[in-house]
N, C-alpha and C positions, 0 to 999 in steps of 0.2 A: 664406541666407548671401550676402553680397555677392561682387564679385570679386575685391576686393584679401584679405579673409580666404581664400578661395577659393584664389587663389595663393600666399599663404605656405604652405597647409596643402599643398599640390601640392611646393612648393618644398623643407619640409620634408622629405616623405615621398621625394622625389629623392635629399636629399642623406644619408639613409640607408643609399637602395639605391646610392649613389656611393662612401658612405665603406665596405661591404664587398664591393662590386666594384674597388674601387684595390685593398683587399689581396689578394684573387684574384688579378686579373690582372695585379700586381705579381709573385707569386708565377710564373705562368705564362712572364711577360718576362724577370724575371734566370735560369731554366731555359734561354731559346731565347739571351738573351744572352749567356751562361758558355758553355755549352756546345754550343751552336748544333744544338740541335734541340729540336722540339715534343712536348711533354708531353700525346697523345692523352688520358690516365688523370688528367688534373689533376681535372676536376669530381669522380670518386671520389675523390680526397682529401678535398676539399668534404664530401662524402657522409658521407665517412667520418667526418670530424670531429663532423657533427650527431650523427651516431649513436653516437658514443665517448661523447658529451656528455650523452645520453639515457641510457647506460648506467649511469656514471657520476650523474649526479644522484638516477636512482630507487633508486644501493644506496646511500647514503647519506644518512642520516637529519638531521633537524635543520633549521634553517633553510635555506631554498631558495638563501641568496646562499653561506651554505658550500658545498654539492656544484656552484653554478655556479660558484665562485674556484678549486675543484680540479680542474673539467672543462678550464677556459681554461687552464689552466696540464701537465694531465694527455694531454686528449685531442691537443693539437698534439706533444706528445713522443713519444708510440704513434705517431700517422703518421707522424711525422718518421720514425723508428726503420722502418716499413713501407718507407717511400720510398726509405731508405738500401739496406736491404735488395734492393732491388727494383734499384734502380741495381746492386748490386752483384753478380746473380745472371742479369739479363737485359739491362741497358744494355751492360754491361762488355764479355757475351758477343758483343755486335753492335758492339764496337768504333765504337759512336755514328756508327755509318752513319746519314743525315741515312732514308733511304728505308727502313730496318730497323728503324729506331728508332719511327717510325708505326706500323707492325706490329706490332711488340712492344708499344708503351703502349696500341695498342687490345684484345691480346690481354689486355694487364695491367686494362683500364678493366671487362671482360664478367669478370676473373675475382675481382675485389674486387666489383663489383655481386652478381654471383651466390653469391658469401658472403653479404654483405650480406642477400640475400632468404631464405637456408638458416637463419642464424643471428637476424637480428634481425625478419626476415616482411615482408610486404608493407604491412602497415597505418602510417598518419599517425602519430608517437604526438608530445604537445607536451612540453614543458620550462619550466618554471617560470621566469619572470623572478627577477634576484634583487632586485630591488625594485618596487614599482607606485606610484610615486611621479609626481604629474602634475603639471604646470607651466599653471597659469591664465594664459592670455592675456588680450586683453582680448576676443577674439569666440570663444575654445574652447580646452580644455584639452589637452595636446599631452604625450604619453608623456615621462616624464622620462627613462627606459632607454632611449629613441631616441636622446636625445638622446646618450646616454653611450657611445654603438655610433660617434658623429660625433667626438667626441673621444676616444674611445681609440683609432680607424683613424687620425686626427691623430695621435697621439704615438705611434703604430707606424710611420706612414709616416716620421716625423723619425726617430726611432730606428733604421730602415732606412737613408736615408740619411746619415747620422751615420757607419754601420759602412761603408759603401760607397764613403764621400770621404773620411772622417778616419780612419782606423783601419788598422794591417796588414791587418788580414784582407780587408778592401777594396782594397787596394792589389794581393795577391794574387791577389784575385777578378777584379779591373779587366788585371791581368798575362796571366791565363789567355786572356781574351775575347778581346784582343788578336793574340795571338800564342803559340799552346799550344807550340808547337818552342822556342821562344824562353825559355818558361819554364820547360819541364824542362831547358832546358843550365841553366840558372842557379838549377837544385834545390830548383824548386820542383813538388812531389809533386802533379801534374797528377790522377789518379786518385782522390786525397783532397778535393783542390777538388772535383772533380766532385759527388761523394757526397755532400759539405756542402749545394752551390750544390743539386741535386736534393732534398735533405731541406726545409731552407729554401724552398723554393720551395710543397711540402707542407704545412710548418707554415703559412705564413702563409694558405694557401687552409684549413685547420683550425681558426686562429683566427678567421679570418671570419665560417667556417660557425657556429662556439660563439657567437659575438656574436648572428649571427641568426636560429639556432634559437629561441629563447624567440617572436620574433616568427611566425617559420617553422617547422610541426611539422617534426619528421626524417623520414624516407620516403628509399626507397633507390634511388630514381630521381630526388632532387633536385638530382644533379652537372648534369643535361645543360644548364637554363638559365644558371649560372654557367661554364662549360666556354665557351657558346654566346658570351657578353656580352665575357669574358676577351677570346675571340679579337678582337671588333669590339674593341673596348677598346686593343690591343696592336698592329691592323695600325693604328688612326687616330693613336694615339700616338708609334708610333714602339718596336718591338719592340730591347727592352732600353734602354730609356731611364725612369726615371725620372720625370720631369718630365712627361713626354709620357703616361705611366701614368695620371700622377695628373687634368690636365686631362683627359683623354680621357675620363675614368669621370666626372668633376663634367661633363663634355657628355651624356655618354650618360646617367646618373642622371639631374637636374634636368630632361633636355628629356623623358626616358621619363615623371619624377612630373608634369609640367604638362600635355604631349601626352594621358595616360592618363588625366587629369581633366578636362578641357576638351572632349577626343576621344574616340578611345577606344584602348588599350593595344595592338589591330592595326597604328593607324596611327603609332603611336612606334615599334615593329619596323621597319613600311617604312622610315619616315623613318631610322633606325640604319642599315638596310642599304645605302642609298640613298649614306650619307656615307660610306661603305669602301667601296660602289664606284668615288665619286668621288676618294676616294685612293687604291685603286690604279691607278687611271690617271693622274689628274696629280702623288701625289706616292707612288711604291710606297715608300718607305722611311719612310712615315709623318710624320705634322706636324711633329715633336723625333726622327727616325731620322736618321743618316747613311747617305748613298748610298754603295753599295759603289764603290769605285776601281777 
């Protein structure tokens, strides 16, 4: 294969791993941005989602794109519902101390993992795409369901910002970040935010995972490289920015699929880690962050 097929195929396979690393570490950003601390436990959401996904597809019978329409729409609601939970039982009780709240979601990340290995075991197991439809190029045929992982993270991420800039609930959301004193005088139920902004934050690391289980078996150790990606993703971005999410992850995706093709997929790590060290030195609040006043 020549080089220019070569690098679409690289380019492609990038902007894959870009469009369910945005919804990850989107997921991860409006947590640290609402409520201003870090979600240790996010990659087990991840986790957790592949593995609802799995659940879910193999009790239900019938064509493969049925039990995967009810996984994406089933498995992100259990988390969600998990997360709330979870917010509600052990964030709350730490009154979102920024240093207590790490302790806790790593306590929270080893006790959802080790369910995880109690209840669904150790072993790979795959998930059915719900379709295997392939798109003829002119130099090779290229997954049609890849393709549909890149456009439905597209119409997730609009749909996110949509409810984020136009919408009350974003309005509230954006009130909170701001200044929480400020919006419980003005009645708005600080505590309920939270819970949502922490659920949300779950779900979308759940949908991710369901997009790209089919591609990726489930395994209950699969949170740690999306956990890992999230964080570069969120310091080069710009932690609770949007914008900065979404470029950060088409950087990090695209140069990982081309670097890992051309190189090899050590040297796309370095090179990732290499760029969040160079922004937290010249710009800590991230490419699209605001500097704190």
């Amino acid at each position: 294969m020549a080089f220019f097929p070569h690098l679409l195929l690289a380019t492609l396979e990038g902007l894959v791993t870009s469009a369910v690393l945005a919804l990850t570490a989107l997921g991860l950003s409006l947590v640290f941005g609402v409520m201003r601390i870090v979600n240790v436990a996010h990659g087990e959401f991840f986790m957790l989602g592949a593995v609802l996904a799995w659940a879910i597809t193999t009790t239900l019978t019938g064509h493969p794109a049925f039990g995967f329409a009810v996984a994406l729409v089933v498995s992100p609601l259990i988390v969600g519902a998990i997360a709330w939970v979870s917010e509600r039982l052990v964030l709350r009780r730490v009154e979102y101390n920024p240093e207590a709240t790490i302790v806790a979601t790593i306590g929270l990340l080893y006790i959802i993992q080790q369910l995880a290995l109690t209840f669904y075991g150790p072993e790979a197991r795959p998930v059915a795409p719900p379709f295997n439809y392939r798109i003829q190029l002119p130099w090779f045929g290229y997954s049609g369901y890849k393709l549909s992982i890149i456009a439905a993270s597209a119409l997730l991420l609009l749909a996110t910002w949509f409810v984020l800039t136009r919408t009350r609930i974003g309005l509230v959301m954006r009130a909170t970040q701001y200044d929480r004193e400020t919006a419980q005088a003005f009645g708005i139920p600080v505590g309920r935010v939270y819970g949502a902004v922490f659920a949300l934050g779950a779900m979308l690391a759940a949908i991710a995972a369901v997009l790209i289980v089919p591609i990726q078996q489930a395994h209950y150790l699969m949170g740690l490289d999306p956990l890992l990606l999230s964080f570069i993703v969120v310091i080069i971005g710009g932690l609770g920015s949007l914008r900065g999410t979404v470029i950060a992850a088409l950087l990090i995706g695209v140069s990982d699929g081309i670097i890992s093709v051309f190189f090899s997929p050590t040297l796309a790590k370095i090179i990732a880690t290499l760029i969040v060290a160079m922004v937290l030195v010249f710009r800590p609040q991230g490419l699209f962050g605001t500097a704190a006043k």
